[in-house]
C-alpha positions as CSV (number, residue, x, y, z in Angstrom):
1,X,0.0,0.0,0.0
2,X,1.1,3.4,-1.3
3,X,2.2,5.6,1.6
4,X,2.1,9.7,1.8
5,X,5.6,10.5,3.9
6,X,6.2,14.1,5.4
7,X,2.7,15.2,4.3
8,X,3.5,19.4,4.4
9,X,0.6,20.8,6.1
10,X,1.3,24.7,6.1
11,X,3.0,24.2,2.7
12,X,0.3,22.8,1.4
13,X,-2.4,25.0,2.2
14,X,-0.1,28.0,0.7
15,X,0.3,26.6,-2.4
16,X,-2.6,24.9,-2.8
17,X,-0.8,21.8,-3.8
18,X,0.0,18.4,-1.6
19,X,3.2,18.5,-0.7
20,X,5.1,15.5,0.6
21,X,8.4,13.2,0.1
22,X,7.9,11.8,-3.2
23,X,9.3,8.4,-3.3
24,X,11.7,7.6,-6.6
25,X,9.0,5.3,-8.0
26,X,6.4,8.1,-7.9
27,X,8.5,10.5,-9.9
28,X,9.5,8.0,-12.3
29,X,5.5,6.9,-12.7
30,X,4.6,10.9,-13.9
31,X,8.0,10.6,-16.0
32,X,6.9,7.6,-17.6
33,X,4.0,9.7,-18.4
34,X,5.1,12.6,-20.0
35,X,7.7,10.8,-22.2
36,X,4.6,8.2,-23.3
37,X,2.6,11.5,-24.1
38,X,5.4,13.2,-25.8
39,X,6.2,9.6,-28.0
40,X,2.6,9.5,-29.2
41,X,2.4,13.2,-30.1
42,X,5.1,12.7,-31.7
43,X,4.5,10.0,-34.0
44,X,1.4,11.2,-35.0
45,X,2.7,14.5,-35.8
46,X,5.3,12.8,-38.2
47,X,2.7,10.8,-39.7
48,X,0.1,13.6,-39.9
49,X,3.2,15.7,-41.4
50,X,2.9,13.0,-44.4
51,X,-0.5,12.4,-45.5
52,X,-0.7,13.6,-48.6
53,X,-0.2,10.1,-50.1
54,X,-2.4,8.0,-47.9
55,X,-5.8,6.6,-49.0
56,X,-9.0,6.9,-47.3
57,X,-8.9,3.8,-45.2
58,X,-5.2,5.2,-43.6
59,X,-6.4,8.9,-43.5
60,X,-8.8,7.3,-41.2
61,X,-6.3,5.7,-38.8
62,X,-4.4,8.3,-38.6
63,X,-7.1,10.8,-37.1
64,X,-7.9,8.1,-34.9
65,X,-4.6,8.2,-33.7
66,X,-4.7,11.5,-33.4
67,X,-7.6,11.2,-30.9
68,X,-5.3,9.1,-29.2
69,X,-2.5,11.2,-28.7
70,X,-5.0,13.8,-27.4
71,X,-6.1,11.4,-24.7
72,X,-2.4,10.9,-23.9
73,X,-1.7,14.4,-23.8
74,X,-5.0,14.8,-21.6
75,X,-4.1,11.9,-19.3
76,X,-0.7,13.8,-18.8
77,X,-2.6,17.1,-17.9
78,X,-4.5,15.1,-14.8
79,X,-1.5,13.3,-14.2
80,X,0.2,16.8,-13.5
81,X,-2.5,18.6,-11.7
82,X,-3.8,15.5,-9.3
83,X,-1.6,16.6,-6.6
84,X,-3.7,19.9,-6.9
85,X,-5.8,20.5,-4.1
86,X,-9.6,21.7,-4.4
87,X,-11.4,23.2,-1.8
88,X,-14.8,22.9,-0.1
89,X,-16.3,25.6,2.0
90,X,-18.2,24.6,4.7
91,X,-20.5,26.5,8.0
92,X,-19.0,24.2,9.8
93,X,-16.1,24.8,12.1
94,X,-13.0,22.3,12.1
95,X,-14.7,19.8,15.1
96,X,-17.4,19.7,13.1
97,X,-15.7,18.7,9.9
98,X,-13.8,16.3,11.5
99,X,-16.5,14.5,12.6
100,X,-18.0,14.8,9.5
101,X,-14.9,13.1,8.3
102,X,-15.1,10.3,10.6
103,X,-19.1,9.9,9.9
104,X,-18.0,9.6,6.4
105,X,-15.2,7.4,6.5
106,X,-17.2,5.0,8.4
107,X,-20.0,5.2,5.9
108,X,-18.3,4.8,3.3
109,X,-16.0,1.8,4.0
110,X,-12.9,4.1,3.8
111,X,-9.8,2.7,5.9
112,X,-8.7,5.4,7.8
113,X,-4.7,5.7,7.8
114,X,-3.4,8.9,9.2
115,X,-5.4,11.4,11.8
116,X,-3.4,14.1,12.9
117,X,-5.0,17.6,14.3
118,X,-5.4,18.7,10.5
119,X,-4.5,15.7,7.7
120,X,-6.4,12.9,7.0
121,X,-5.5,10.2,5.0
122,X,-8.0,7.5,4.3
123,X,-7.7,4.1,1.7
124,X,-10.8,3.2,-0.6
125,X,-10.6,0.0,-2.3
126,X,-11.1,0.3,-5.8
127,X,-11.3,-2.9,-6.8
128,X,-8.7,-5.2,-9.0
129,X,-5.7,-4.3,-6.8
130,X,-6.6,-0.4,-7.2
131,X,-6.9,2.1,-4.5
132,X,-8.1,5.6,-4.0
133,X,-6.2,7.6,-1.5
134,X,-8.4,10.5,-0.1
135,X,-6.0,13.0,1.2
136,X,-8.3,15.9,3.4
137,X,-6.6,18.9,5.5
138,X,-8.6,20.7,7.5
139,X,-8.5,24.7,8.0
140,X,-11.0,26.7,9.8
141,X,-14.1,26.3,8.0
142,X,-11.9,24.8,5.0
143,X,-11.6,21.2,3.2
144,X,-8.6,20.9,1.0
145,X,-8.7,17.6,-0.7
146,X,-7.3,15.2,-3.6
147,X,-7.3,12.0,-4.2
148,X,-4.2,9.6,-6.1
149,X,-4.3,6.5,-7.3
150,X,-1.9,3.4,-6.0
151,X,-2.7,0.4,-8.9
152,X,-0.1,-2.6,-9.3
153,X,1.8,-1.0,-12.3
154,X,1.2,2.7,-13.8
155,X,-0.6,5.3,-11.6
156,X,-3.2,6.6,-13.2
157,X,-4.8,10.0,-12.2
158,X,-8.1,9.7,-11.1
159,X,-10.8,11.1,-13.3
160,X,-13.8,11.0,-11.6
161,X,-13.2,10.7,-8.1
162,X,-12.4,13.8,-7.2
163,X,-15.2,15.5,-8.5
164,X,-17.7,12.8,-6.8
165,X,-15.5,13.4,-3.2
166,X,-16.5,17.2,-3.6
167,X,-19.5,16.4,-4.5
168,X,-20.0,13.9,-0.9
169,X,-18.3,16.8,0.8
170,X,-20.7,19.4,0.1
171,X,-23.5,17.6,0.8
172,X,-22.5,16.0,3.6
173,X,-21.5,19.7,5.1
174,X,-25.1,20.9,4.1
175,X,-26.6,18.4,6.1
């Protein structure tokens, strides 16, 4: 299981972005990224480059693959940003949160993982040897929050998730 070392709190409420000890095998998962990305772009730019002699049938595969390499370059772009944090505004104050937090957590089947004054870290089980890990820092009347990805080879971003955690958030803080 993926582990968050030396989560920065004040850091990362300043720049709005987690910051923690990246491990080697984290760095070289967005590298692998960005150079996959950069390959496919790429070759479809030197293919694209050349298609004044192609027939209909290869004119077709390569726009195809130029949908491709626009979902690489877009899967690159979350890949990037997932470390960003988004914010939720609630009325409540940080008690309150918190125990929203747990409420949730408990609801939801999330394993909790860290609980300090401010950061929480919870697992979800995504299935298939994939988890979600809900990162949450609390300020004030404030929920910062993202959520990685720990699979058995390539870490995707998430796509989804974090909009359907803000979404629990929010209603959860309205109620």
């Amino acid at each position: 299981m993926k582990t968050i070392p030396q989560i920065n709190f004040s850091k990362s409420i300043e720049k709005k972005w987690l910051v923690y000890k990246e491990s080697f095998f984290d760095r070289l998962d967005t590298f692998t990224h960005i150079i996959a990305a950069l390959g496919i772009c790429f070759a479809t730019f030197m293919v694209l480059k050349n298609e004044q002699n192609l027939n209909e049938n290869e004119k077709f595969f390569i726009y195809l693959s130029g949908l491709i390499s626009l979902s690489f370059c877009y899967i690159t772009y979350k890949k990037l940003t997932e470390k960003r944090l988004k914010v939720v505004v609630t009325k409540c104050n940080e008690e309150q949160n918190r125990a929203m937090l747990k409420k949730l957590s408990e609801s939801n089947g999330w394993v909790e993982f860290r609980n300090d004054s401010n950061v929480f870290v919870f697992y979800e089980d995504a299935g298939n040897q994939n988890t979600y890990i809900k990162i949450l820092f609390l300020q004030n009347n404030k929920i910062y929050f993202t959520v990685l990805t720990e699979r058995f080879r390539l870490n995707y971003p998430t796509f989804t998730e974090n909009r359907s955690l803000k979404k629990l958030l929010e209603n959860s803080a309205h109620n």
